[in-house]
N, C-alpha and C positions, 0 to 999 in steps of 0.2 A: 252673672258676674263671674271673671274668671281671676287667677292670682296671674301677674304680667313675670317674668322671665327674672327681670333684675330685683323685684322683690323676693323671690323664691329664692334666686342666688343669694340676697345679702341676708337671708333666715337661713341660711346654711348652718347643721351644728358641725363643731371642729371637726368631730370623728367622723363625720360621714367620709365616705369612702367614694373619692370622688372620679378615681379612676377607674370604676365599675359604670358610671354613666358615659365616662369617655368609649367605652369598650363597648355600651350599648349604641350608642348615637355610628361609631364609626363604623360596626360590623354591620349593620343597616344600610350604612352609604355605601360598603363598600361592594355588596352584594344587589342594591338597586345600579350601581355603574358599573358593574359585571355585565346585567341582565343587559341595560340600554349597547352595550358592545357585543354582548353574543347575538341578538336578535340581527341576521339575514334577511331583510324583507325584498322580494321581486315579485314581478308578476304574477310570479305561481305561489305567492303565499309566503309566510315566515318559516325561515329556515334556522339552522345555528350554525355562528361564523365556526366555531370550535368544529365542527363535523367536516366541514367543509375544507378547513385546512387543521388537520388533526397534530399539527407541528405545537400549535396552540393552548394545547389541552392541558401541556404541563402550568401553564398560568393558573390554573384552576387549585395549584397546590397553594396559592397564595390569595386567591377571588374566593375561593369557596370557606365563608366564614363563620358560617351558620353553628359551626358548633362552638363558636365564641362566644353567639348571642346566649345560644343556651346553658352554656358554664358559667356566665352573666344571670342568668336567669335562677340556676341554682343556689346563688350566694344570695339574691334579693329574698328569694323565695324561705329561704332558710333565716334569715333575719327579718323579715315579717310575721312569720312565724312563731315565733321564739317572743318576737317584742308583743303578741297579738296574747299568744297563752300564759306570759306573765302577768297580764292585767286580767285575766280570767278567773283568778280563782278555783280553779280547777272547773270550771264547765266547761263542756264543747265548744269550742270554736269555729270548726273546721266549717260551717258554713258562713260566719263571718271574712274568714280566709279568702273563703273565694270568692265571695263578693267583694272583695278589700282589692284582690290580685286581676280580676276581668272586667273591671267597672270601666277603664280606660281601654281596654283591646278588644272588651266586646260590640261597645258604642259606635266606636269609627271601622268597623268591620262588618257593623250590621248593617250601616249606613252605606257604603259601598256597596254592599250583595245589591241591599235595594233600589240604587239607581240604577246602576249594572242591570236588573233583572227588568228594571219598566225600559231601558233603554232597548235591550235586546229585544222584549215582548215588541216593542213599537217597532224594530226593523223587520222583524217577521210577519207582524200582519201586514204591511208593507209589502210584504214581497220581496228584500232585499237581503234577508238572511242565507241564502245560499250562495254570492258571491265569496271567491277566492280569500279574497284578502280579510273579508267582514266576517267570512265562516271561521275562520283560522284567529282572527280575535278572538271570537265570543267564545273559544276553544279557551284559547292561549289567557286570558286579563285575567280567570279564577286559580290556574295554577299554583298561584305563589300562596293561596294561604294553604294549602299540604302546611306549613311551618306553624300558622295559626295552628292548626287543629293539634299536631304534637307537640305544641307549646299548652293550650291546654290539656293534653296527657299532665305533663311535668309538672301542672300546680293541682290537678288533681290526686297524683301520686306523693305529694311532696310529703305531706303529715306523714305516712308510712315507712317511708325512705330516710326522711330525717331522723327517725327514731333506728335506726336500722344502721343510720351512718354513728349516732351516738352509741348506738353500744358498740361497732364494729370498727368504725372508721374504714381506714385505704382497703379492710376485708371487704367491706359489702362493696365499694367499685368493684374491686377484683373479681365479685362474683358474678355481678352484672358484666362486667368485660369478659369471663370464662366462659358467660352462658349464651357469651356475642361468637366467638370461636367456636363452641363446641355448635352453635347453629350452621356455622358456614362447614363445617367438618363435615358433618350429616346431609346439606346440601349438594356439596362440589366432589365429598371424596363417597358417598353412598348415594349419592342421587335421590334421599328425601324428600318427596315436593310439599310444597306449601308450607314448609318451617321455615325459609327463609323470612316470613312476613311477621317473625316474632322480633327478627330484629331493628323495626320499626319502636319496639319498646327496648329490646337491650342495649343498643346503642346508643341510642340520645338520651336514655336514662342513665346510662355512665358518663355522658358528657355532664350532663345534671348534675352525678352525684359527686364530680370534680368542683364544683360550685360550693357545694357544703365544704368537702375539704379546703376549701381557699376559706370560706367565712368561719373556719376555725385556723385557721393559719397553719394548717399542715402540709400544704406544699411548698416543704422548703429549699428543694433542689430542683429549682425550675426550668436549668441548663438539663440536666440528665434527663427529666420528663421529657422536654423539644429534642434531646438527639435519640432517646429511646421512639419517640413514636414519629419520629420522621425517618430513623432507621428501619421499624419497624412495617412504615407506608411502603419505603422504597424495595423492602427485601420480599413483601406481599406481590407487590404489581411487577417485580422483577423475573419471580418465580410461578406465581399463583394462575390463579385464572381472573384475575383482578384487572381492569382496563386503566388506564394511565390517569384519566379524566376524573375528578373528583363533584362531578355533576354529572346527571343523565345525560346519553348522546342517543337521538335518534335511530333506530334500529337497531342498538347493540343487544347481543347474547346476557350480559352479565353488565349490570349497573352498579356504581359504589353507593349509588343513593336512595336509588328503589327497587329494591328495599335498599336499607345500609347494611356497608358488608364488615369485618374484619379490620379492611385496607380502611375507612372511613375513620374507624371509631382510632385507627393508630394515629390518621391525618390530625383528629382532633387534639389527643395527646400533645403534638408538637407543635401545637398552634398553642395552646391553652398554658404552656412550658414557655413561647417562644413571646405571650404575653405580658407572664409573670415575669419574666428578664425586664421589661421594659417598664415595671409597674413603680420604680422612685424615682427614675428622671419624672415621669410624666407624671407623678402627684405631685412634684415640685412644682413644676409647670404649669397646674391646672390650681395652684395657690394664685394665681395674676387674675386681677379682679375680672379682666376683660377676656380673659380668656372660659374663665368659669360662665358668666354671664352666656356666653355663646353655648356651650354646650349644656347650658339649662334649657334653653329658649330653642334648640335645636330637638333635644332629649324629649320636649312637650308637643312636637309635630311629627318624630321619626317614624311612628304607626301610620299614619296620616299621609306622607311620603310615600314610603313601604305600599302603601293598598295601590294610591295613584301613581303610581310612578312606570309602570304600564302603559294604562290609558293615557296618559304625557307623550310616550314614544310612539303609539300607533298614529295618536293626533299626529304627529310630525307627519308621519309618512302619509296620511291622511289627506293632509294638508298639501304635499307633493303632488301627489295623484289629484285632486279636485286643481291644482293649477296647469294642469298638464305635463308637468313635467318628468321626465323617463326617469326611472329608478337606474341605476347601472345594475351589474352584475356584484351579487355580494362577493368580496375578497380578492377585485381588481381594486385595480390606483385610482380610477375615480370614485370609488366606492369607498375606499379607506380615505380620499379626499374630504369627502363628506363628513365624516364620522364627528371630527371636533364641533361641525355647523351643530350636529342633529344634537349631538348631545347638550351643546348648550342652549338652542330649541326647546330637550327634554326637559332638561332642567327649569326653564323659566315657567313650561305649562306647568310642571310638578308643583312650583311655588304658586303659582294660582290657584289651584285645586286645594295646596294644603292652607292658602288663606281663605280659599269658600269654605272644606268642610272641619278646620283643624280647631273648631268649637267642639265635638262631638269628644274630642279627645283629650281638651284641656280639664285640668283640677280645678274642682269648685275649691272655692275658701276656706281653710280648716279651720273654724273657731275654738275647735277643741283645746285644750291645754296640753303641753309636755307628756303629762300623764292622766289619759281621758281612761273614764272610769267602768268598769267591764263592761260589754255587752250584752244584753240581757236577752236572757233564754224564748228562742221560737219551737213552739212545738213544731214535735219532725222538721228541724232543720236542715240535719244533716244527710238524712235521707232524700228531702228533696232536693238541694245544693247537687247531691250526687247525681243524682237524674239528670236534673239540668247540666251538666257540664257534659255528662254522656252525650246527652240531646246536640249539645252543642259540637262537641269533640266530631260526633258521627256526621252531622250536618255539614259540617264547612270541609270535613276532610270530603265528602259525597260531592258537595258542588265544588273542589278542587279537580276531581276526577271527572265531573257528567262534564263542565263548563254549561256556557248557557247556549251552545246553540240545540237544536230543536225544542226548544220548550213547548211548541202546540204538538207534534210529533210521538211526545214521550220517551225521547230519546233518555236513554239509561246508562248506567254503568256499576261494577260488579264492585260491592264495598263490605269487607268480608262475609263471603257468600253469599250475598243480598241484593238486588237489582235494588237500586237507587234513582228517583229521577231529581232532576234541578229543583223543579217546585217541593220536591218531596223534603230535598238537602235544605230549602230554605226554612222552610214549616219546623223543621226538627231545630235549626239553629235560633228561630227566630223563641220556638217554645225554649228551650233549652236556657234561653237569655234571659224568660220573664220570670222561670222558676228559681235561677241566680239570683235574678235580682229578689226575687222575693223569699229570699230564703232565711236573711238576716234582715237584724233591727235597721231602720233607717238613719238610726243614730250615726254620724259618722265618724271611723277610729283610724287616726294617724298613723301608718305604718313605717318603719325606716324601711331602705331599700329602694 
């Protein structure tokens, strides 16, 4: 049994903050209709429209939103927290936490690898895993959780960070933003190799820890933050060795994203500034009863979306090719013809998929009260909570990297220093999930956020 969308909305408490869901549900959309526009498909495989005509790339200053999600991420993270350790009584929690904060992103993530992974296994023994187009899928459909896996970083770092922002506040960003610069400094101006890959954590954990600062209400100048780090974006890529694009491009020298660089985490700044400007119209707005109801009911399938929303666009193209009909050239006039067909194509399979698997991702029933009563102590909790989310974080980042083609082959890939294969990434996430879940009481504790 699950809770339906308009009951959830009309159990809203007044304070909830309900332009933190609007911010979650839309930076999701708007980065799933990024991906359906940049994907290139021809004969020879998926391409990116942005590569292709690099006129385009400055779009990605306003497509690329990921780090909204995750400043979104640090404010929920930080008030579940906080509402989780006051009903504690001073014991541990911190494996509660995370079972509390992965229950919903591990289920319908885990559930995706494993169709993904028996689908692929069936085109290969088959024989049909080495075609163009089908290699270049089973590459391309695991990419996008890279964001899973340092979205679990963020709630596994959170207790540490939190406490770190309480006694320091805007200092500990600023330290994690110094420690984001002085990496790219030791990179670009000394030629250090391999430090750039720290800032896969200094980066997005300063997005994060902009998340705290909003869930204490200290960002109060949220004009100066958007023209400081949009000034700051523009004077990096103007000057730097920093590329225009604020997403990876095929073959480049220097990515803003992988790793993230300097010029990213200022992107983020002026996005995260450029949000807060916009955050009392739009809790006005989101007080209409009909408008709330939808971004409830939307908020409860966005993961769900997020996985399939992929495999929605290659079906298109799928579906093209088994009709016979010729792909154009990406980024002529018949090609851009197409674009509105496909996307609203993508769109209707994506609504399929998320009414097959968007059970995996919906909230059970909270019977619990207001104030449900602490959770009770697991031995070694929090030692194995931490394992498991390791297990996890390494797994799904590995199979964002291996993807699933060769899986009979043993095809690999290099996840810090470590050859990785697909089955390997899956084994580690699938363990990693059952040590989560089993880490805390089964009691279940209502968290705000």
């Amino acid at each position: 049994m699950t809770v339906s969308a308009r009951a959830m909305a009309d159990a809203t408490p007044d304070d909830r903050d309900r332009y933190v869901d609007l911010l979650r549900v839309a930076s999701l959309a708007t980065v799933i209709a990024g991906h359906w526009l940049m994907a290139a498909v021809s004969g020879d495989g998926i391409g990116n429209l942005l590569a292709l005509v690099p006129a385009l790339q400055v779009l990605t200053w306003g497509l690329q939103v990921m780090p909204v999600f995750f400043f979104v991420g640090g404010f929920s993270h930080a008030l579940s927290y906080r509402s989780l350790a006051r009903r504690a009584d001073g014991r541990p929690v911190y494996a509660a936490f995370l079972r509390a904060r992965l229950r919903r992103l591990l289920r319908p993530t885990l559930v995706f690898v494993l169709v993904w992974a028996a689908l692929a296994l069936t085109v290969q023994l088959a024989g049909r895993g080495g075609g163009t187009l089908t290699g270049s899928a089973l590459r391309l459909v695991t990419q996008p959780l890279w964001f899973i896996g340092i979205y679990l970083a963020m709630v596994a770092f959170t207790p540490p960070l939190l406490k770190l922002h309480e006694r320091h506040g805007w200092a500990a960003f600023a330290a994690l933003a110094g420690a984001a610069a002085l990496v790219d400094v030791l990179r670009f101006a000394f030629g250090v190799p391999y430090l750039e890959f720290l800032n896969f954590a200094f980066v997005w954990l300063a997005v994060h820890q902009l998340g705290f600062l909003r869930a204490d209400g200290r960002i109060r100048r949220p004009g100066l933050l958007a023209a400081a780090g949009l000034a700051g974006a523009a004077l990096l890529v103007a000057v730097g060795p920093y590329p225009l694009s604020m997403v990876g491009m095929p073959g480049e020298k220097v990515s803003n994203m992988a790793p993230p660089t300097l010029a990213l985490l200022c992107h983020g700044l002026w996005l995260v500034g450029a949000v807060q400007l916009a955050a009392r119209p739009a809790t006005a707005w989101l007080r209409r009863p009909r408008v709330w109801r939808t971004v409830v009911a939307a908020n409860g399938v966005a993961m769900t979306a997020f996985l399939w929303h992929l495999t929605a666009m290659l079906a298109v193209y799928g579906f093209q090719l088994a009709l016979g009909m010729d792909l154009p050239e990406p980024a002529t006039a018949a090609w851009w013809a197409q674009v509105p067909v496909r996307i609203l194509a993508a769109a209707a399979l994506t609504a399929g998929f998320v009414a097959l698997f968007r059970r995996f991702e919906a909230p059970a029933p909270a019977p619990a009260p207001a104030v449900a009563p602490a959770p009770a102590a697991v031995p070694a909790a929090g030692p194995r909570a931490a394992l498991g989310i390791t297990l996890c974080l390494l797994g799904v980042l590995g199979l964002s990297m291996t993807g699933l083609g060769g899986l009979l082959e043993g095809h690999s890939a290099t996840l810090i220093a470590f050859p990785v294969t697909a089955p390997a990434a899956i084994g580690m996430a699938v363990a990693g999930a059952w040590l989560v879940e089993r880490s805390a009481p089964v009691r279940r504790v209502r968290l705000r956020g």
